[in-house]
Structure formats: C-alpha cells, structure tokens
C-alpha positions in Angstrom: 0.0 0.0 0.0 1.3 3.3 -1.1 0.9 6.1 1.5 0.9 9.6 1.4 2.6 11.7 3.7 1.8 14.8 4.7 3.7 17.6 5.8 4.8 17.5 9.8 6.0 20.4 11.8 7.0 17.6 14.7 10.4 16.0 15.0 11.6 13.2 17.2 13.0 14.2 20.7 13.3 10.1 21.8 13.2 7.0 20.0 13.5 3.7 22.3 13.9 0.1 20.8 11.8 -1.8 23.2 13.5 -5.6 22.6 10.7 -7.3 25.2 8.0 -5.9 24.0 9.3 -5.4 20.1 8.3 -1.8 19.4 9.6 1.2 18.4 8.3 3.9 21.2 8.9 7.1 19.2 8.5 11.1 21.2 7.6 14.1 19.2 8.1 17.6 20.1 4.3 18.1 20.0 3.9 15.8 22.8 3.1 12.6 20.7 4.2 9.7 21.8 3.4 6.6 19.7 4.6 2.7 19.8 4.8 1.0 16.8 5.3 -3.0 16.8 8.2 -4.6 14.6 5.6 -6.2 12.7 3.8 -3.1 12.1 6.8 -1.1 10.7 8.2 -4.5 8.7 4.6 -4.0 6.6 4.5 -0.7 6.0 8.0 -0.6 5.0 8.2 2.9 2.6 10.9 0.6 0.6 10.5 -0.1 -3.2 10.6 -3.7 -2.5 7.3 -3.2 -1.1 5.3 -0.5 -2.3 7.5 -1.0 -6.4 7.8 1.8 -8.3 4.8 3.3 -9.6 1.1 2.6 -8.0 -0.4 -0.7 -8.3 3.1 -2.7 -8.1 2.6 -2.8 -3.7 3.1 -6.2 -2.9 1.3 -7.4 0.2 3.9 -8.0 2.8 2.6 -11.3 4.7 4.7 -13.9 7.4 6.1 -11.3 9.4 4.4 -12.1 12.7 7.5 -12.9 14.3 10.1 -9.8 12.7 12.0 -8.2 15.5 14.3 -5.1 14.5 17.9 -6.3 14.7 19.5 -3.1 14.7 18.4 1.1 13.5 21.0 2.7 11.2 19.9 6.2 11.5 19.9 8.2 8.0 20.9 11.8 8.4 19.1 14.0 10.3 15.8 13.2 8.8 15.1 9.4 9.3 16.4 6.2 10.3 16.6 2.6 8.5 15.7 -0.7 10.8 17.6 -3.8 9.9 14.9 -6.3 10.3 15.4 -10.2 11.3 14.4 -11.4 8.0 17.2 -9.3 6.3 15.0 -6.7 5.1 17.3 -3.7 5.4 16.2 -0.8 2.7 12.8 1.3 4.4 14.1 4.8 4.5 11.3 5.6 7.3 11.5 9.7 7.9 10.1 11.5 10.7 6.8 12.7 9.2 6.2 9.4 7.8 6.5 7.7 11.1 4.5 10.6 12.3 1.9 9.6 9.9 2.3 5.3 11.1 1.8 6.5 14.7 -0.9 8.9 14.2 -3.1 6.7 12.1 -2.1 3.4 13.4 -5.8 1.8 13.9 -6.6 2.7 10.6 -3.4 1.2 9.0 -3.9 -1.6 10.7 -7.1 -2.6 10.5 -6.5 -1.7 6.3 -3.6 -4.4 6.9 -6.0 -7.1 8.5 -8.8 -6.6 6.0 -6.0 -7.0 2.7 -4.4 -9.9 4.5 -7.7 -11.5 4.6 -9.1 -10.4 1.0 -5.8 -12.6 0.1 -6.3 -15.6 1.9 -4.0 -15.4 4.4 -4.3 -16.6 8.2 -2.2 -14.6 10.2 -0.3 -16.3 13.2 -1.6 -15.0 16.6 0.9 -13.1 18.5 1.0 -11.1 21.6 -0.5 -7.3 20.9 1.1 -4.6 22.2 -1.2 -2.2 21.9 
C-alpha cells in the first residue's frame, strides 16, 4: 500500500527500541508519543521492495508475525533505517512518515488485517502490544 505523507511540523525528541515488547516507542516535540510493533513497521515498510515503483506494483507483505528489528541505522538527520530479522534492510522511514504510522495506526492496521484477509492469508496469533 502506497501512503501519502503529509507535511509534519513535529520532529523526534526520543526513540527507544523496546526488545521485550518489540516496538519502536517514538516522542515528538508536539507531545506525541506513539509505539509502533516490529511487525507493524516490517509491513509498512516505505521501501521499493514493497510499495514498487509506480502505483499498483505494492506487494502485500505477509509472514512477518514474528520480525523483530535487529538493529536502526539512522539516515541523516531526517530518518532512520531498521535492519529487520528477516534481512530486510532498505525502508528509508522519515520522521513525518512515522509521524503519519503512529498517528493513524488503527486505521493502517485494521487496512492491513482486511487485505491480509481479502488474500487468503491466516495470520499467526501473536501477543499485541497495543
């Protein structure tokens, strides 16, 4: 799924890589504060991998249940790179676009769930953290 991102006035004052709990708690200067599951962030990866090159190439990204970030390269002062467990290492994720994953999380989501379903797939259960 292609996403659009719109401008954001907020940058990050904290980002913590929660290994227990495998989430990405991410602070704003606005106040924000959202957490965003390894899974969650392995799906929506911005990379061309996923989303291709032009609209209607996004490939559904399914299996990753289990992902865990391994490591965050960060990318100038603009966004950061997580190096995945299944060796997915090229999402460029920027600070308004991680803005935009933890502001409309339910949404994304629950868009996630339907498509996974729509394609057939059964999702292993895993704990939520949200």
């Amino acid at each position: 799924m292609r996403l659009t991102v719109p401008p954001c006035d907020s940058f990050p004052v904290e980002i913590k890589h929660h290994t227990l709990s495998n989430c990405l708690e991410i602070s704003y200067d606005d106040g924000s504060v959202f957490l965003l599951p390894s899974e969650y962030l392995r799906v929506y990866t911005p990379s061309a991998e996923a989303v291709g090159h032009a609209p209607g190439q996004e490939i559904l990204q399914v299996g990753k249940e289990q992902v865990t970030i391994q490591t965050i390269k960060p990318i100038g002062q603009y966004a950061i790179c997580p190096v995945f467990s299944d060796g997915h290492d090229s999402g460029i994720y920027t600070w308004h676009f991680l803005y935009l994953l933890g502001s409309e999380y339910e949404k994304l989501w629950t868009d996630y769930l339907c498509r996974l379903k729509a394609a057939g797939y059964q999702r292993d259960a895993v704990p939520s953290t949200h």
